[in-house]
C-alpha positions as a printed Julia matrix, in Angstrom:
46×3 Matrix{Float64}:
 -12.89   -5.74   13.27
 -12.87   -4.71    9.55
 -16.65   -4.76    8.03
 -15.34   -3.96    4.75
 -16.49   -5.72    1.39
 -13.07   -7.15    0.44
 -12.1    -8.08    4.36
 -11.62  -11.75    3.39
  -9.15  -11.17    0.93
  -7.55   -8.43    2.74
  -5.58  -10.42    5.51
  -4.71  -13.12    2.86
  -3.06  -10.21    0.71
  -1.52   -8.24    3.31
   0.39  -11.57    4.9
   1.64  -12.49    1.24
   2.6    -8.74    0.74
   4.72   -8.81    4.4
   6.64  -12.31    3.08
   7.53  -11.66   -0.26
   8.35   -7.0     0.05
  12.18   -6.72   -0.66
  14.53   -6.1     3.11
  14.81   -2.85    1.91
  11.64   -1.61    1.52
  10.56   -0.14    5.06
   7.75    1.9     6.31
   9.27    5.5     5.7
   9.76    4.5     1.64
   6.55    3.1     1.68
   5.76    6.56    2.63
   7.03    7.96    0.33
   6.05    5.84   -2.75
   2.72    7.06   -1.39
   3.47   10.54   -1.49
   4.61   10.74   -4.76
   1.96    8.76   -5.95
  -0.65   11.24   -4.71
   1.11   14.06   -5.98
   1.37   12.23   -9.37
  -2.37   12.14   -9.11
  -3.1    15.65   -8.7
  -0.72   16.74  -11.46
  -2.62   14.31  -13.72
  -5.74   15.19  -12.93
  -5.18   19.43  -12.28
């Protein structure tokens, strides 16, 4: 069960996410757009 604040809007955002992400876009570049996105942050900030 999630007890977070923003739980209600959560599932609502994830389900339109899942129906309207690109055929391309797959777990491993979501991954990856991660990655870089944290090491973006670090740069920025260090």
């Amino acid at each position: 069960m999630n007890d977070i604040l923003l739980a209600p809007l959560e599932r609502p955002a994830l389900k339109w996410f899942a129906t309207h992400m690109p055929a391309w876009v797959n777990p491993d570049i979501l991954t990856l757009v991660r990655i870089f996105g944290g090491v973006s942050i670090v740069l920025i900030v260090s």
